[in-house]
ChimeraX commands (.cxc) that place a marker at each C-alpha (Angstrom):
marker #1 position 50.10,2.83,20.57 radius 0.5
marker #1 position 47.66,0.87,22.99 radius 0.5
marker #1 position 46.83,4.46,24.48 radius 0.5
marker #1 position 46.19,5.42,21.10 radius 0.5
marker #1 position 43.52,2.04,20.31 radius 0.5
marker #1 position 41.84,2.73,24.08 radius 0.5
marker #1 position 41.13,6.51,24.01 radius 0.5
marker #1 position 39.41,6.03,20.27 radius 0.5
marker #1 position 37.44,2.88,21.86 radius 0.5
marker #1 position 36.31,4.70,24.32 radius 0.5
marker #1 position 35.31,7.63,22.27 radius 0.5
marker #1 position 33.50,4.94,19.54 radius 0.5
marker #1 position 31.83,3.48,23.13 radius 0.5
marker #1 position 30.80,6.38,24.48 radius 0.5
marker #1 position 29.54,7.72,21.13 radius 0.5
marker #1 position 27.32,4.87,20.67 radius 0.5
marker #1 position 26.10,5.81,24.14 radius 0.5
marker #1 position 24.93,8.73,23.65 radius 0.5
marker #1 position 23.43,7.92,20.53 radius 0.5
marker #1 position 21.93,5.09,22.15 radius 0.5
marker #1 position 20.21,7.39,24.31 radius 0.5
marker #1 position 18.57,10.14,21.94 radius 0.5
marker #1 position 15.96,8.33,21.64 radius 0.5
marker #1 position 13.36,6.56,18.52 radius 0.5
marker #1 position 12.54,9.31,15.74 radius 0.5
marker #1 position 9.38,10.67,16.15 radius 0.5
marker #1 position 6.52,8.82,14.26 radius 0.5
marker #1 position 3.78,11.34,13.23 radius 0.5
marker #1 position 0.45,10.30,13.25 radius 0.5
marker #1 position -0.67,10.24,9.85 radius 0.5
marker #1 position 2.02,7.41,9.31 radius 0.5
marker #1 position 0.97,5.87,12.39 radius 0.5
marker #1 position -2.60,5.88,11.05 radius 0.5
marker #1 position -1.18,3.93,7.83 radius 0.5
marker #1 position 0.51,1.26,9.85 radius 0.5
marker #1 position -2.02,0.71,12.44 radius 0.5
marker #1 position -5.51,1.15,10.68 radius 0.5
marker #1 position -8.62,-0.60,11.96 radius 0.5
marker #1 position -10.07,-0.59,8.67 radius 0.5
marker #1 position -11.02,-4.29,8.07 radius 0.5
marker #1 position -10.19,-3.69,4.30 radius 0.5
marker #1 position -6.90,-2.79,4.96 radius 0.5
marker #1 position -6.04,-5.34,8.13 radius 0.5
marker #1 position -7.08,-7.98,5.46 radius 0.5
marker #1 position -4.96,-6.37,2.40 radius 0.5
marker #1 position -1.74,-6.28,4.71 radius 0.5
marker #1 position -2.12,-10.56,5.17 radius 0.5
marker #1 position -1.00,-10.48,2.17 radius 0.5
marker #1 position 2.23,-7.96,1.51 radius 0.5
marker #1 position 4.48,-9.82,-0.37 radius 0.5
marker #1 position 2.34,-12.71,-1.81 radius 0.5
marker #1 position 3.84,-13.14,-5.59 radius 0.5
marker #1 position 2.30,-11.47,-8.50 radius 0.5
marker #1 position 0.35,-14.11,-11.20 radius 0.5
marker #1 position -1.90,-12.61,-14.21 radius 0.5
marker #1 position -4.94,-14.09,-13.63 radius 0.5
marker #1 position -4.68,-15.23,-9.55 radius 0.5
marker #1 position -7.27,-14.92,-7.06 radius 0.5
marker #1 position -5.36,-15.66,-4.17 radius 0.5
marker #1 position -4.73,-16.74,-1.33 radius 0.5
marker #1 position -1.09,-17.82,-2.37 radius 0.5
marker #1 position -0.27,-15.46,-5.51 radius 0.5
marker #1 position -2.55,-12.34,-7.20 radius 0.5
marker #1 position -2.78,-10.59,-9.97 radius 0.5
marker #1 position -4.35,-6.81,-8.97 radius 0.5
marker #1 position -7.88,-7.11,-9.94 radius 0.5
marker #1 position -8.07,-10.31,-8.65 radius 0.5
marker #1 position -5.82,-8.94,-4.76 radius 0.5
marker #1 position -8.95,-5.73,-4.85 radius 0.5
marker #1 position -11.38,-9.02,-4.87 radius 0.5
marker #1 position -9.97,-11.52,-3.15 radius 0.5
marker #1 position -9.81,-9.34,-0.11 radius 0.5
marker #1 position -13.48,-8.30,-0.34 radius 0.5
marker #1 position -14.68,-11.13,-0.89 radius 0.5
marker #1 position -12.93,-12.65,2.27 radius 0.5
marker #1 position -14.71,-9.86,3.90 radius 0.5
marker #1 position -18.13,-10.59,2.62 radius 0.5
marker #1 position -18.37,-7.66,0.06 radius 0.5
marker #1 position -18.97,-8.58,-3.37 radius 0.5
marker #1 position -17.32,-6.64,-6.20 radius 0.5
marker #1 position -16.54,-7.37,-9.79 radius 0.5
marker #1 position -13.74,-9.37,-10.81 radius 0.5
marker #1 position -11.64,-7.20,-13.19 radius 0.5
marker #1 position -10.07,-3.62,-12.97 radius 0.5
marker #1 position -12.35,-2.48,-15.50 radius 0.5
marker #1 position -15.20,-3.63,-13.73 radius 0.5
marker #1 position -13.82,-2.64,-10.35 radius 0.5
marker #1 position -13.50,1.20,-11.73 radius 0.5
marker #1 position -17.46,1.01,-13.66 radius 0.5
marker #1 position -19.39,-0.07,-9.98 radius 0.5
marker #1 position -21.88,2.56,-8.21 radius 0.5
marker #1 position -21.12,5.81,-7.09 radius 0.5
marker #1 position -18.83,8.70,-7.75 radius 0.5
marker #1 position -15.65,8.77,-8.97 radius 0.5
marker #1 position -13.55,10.45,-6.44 radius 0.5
marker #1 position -10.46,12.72,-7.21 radius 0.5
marker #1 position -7.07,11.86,-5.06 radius 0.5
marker #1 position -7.46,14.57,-2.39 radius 0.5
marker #1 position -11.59,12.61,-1.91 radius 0.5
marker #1 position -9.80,9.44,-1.14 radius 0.5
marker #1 position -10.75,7.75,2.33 radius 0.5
marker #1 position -8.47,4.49,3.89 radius 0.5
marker #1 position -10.11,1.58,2.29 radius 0.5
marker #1 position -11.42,3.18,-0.90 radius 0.5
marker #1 position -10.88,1.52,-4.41 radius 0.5
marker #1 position -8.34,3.16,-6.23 radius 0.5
marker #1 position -7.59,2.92,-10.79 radius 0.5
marker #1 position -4.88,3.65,-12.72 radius 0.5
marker #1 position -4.30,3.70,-16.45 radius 0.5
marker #1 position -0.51,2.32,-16.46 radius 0.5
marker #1 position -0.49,2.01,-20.07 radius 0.5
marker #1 position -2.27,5.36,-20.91 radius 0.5
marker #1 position -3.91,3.80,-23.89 radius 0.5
marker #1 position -6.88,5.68,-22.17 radius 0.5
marker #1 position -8.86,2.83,-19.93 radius 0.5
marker #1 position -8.13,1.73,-16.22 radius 0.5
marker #1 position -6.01,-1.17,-16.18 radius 0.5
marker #1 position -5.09,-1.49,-12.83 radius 0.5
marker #1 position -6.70,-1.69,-9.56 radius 0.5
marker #1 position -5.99,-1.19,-5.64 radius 0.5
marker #1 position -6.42,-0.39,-2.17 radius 0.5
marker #1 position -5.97,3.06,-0.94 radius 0.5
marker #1 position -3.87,3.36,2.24 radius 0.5
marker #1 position -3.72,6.39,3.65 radius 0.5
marker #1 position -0.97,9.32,2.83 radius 0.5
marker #1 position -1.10,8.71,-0.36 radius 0.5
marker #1 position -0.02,5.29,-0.60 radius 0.5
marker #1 position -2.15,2.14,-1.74 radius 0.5
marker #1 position -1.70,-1.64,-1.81 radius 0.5
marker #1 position -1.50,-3.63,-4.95 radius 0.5
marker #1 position -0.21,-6.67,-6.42 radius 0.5
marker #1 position 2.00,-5.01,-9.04 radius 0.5
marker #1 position 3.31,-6.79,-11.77 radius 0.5
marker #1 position 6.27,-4.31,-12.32 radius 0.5
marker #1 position 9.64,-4.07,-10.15 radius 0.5
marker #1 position 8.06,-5.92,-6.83 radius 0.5
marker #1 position 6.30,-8.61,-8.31 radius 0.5
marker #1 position 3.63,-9.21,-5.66 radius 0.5
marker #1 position 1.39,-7.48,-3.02 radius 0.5
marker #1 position 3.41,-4.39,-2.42 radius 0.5
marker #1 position 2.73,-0.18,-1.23 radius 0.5
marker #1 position 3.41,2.13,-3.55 radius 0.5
marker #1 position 3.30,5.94,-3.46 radius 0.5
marker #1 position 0.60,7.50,-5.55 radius 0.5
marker #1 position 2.91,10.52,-6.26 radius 0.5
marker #1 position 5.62,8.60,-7.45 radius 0.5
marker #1 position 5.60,6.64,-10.71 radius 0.5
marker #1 position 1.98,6.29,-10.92 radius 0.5
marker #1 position 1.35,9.89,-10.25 radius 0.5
marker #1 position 0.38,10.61,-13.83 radius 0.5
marker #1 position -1.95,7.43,-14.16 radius 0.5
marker #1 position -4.14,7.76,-11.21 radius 0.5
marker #1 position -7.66,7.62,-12.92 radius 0.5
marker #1 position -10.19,7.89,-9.92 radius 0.5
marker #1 position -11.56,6.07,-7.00 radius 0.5
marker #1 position -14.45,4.34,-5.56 radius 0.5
marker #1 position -16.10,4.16,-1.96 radius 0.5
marker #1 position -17.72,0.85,-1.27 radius 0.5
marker #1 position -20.21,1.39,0.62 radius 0.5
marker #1 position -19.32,-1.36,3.21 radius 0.5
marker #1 position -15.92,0.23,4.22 radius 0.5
marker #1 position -15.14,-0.45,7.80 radius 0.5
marker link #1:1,2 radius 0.2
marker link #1:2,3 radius 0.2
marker link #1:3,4 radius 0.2
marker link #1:4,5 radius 0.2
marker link #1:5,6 radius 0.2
marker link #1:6,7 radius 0.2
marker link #1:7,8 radius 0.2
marker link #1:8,9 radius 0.2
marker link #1:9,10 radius 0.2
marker link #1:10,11 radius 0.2
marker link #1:11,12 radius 0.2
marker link #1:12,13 radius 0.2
marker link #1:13,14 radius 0.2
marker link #1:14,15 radius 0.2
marker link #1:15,16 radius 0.2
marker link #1:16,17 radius 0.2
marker link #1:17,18 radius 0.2
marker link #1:18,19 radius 0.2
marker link #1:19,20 radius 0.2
marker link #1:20,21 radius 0.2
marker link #1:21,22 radius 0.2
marker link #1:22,23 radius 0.2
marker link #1:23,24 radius 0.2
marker link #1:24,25 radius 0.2
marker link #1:25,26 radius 0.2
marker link #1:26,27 radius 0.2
marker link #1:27,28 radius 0.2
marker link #1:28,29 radius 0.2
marker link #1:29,30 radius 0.2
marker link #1:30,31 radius 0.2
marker link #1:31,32 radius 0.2
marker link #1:32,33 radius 0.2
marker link #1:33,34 radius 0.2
marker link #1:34,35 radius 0.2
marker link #1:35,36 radius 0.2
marker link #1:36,37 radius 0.2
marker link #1:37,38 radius 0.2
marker link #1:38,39 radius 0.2
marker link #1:39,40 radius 0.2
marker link #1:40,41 radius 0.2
marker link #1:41,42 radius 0.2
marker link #1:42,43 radius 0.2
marker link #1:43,44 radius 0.2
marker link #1:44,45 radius 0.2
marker link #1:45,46 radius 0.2
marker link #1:46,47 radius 0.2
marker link #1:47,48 radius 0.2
marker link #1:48,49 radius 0.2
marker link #1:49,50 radius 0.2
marker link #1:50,51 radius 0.2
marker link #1:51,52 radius 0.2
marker link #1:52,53 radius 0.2
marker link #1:53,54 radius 0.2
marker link #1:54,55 radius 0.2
marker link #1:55,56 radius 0.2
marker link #1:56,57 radius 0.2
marker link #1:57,58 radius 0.2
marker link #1:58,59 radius 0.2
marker link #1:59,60 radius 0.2
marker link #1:60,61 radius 0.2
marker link #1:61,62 radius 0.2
marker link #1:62,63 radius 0.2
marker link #1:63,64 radius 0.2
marker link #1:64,65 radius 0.2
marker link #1:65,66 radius 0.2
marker link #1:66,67 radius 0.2
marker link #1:67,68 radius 0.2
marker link #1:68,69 radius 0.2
marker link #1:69,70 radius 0.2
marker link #1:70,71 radius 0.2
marker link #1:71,72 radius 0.2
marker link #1:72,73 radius 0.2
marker link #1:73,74 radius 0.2
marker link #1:74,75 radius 0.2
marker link #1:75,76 radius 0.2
marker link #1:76,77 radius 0.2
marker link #1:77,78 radius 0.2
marker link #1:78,79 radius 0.2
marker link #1:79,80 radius 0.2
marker link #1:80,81 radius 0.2
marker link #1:81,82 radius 0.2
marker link #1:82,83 radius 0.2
marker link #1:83,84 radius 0.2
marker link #1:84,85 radius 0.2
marker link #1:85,86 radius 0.2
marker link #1:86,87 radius 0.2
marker link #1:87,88 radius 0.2
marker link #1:88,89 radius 0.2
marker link #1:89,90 radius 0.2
marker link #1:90,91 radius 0.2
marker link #1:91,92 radius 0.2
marker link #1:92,93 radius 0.2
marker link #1:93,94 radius 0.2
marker link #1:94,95 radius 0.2
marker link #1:95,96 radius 0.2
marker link #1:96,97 radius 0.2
marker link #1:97,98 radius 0.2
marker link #1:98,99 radius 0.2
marker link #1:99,100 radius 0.2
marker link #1:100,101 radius 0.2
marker link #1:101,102 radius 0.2
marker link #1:102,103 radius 0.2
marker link #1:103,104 radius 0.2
marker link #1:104,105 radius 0.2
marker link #1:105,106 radius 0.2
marker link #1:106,107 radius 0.2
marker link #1:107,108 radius 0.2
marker link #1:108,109 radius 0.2
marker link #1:109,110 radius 0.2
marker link #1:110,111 radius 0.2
marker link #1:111,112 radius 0.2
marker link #1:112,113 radius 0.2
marker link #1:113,114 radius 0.2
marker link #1:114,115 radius 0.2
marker link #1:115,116 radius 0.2
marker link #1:116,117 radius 0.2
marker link #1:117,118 radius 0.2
marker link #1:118,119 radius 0.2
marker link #1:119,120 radius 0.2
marker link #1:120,121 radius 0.2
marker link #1:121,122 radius 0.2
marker link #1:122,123 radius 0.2
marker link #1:123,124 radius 0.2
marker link #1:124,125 radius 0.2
marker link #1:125,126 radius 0.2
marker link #1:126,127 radius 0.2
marker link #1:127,128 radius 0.2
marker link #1:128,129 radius 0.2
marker link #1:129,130 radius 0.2
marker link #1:130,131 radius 0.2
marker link #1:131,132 radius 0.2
marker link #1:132,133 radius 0.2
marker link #1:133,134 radius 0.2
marker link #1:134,135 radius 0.2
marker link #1:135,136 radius 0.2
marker link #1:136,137 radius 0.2
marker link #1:137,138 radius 0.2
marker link #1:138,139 radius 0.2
marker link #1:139,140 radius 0.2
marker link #1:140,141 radius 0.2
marker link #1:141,142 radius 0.2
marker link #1:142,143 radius 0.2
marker link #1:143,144 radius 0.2
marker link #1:144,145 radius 0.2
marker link #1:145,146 radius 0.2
marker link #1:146,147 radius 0.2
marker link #1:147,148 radius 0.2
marker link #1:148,149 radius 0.2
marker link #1:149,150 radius 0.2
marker link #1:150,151 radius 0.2
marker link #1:151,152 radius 0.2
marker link #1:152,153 radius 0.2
marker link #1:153,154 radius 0.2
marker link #1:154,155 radius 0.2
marker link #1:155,156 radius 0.2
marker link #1:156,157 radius 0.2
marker link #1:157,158 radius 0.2
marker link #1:158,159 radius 0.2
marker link #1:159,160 radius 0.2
marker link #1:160,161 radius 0.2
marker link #1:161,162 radius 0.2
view
């Protein structure tokens, strides 16, 4: 019986051995890129990952996501509008998914009633950083192909990107 408990310790010990010893996974580098960026925009976005969601906050403590999209600029200096709305209506092209750049503006329509409702930062991989006021209830990455595939709207390039 002992014989029994030692041989299937050892095997468990020298299974976790080996294991031990494959190795991390590899990391590619496009996932790399969206954990490590030097973008300024996004360094200052990721202060905040998990900050509570509250309609109508600015920050720094709690945001609502119009107010996360310009509370981050403006800690950077760049001056943008206050609401989603606004956000989606400032200078310059509206740029499909596939035109998005780290650090660009990014709308949604998460209502469809047919009118941008909801703002955020655009990661990288197609993932952006929001305060969402749905499941996570705060400053959270989402995938743009997931449930907010078919309410992507268009984004914006501000022109100070880092």
């Amino acid at each position: 019986m002992h014989k029994v408990i030692l041989d299937g310790l050892f095997f468990l010990f020298t299974t976790c051995i080996f294991i031990g010893c494959m190795g991390k996974p590899n990391v590619s580098i496009e996932n790399m890129t969206l954990l490590e960026s030097n973008n300024s925009i996004i360094q200052e976005a990721k202060k905040y990952l998990g900050k509570p969601y509250q309609d109508g906050a600015i920050g720094p403590d709690s945001f609502d996501c119009s107010g996360f999209v310009y509370g981050v600029h403006k800690n950077l200096g760049i001056s943008i509008p206050r609401t989603s709305l606004d956000q989606s209506n400032i200078t310059g092209q509206k740029l499909t998914k596939e035109a998005l750049k780290v650090g660009d503006l990014v709308f949604f329509d998460t209502s469809l009633k047919g009118h941008v409702n909801h703002s955020g930062i655009y990661l990288g991989n197609d993932k952006f950083i929001h305060a969402s006021s749905g499941k996570a209830y705060s400053v959270t990455i989402s995938d743009m192909n997931g449930w907010y595939k078919d309410k992507f709207r268009w984004g914006k390039h501000i022109n100070e990107n880092k």
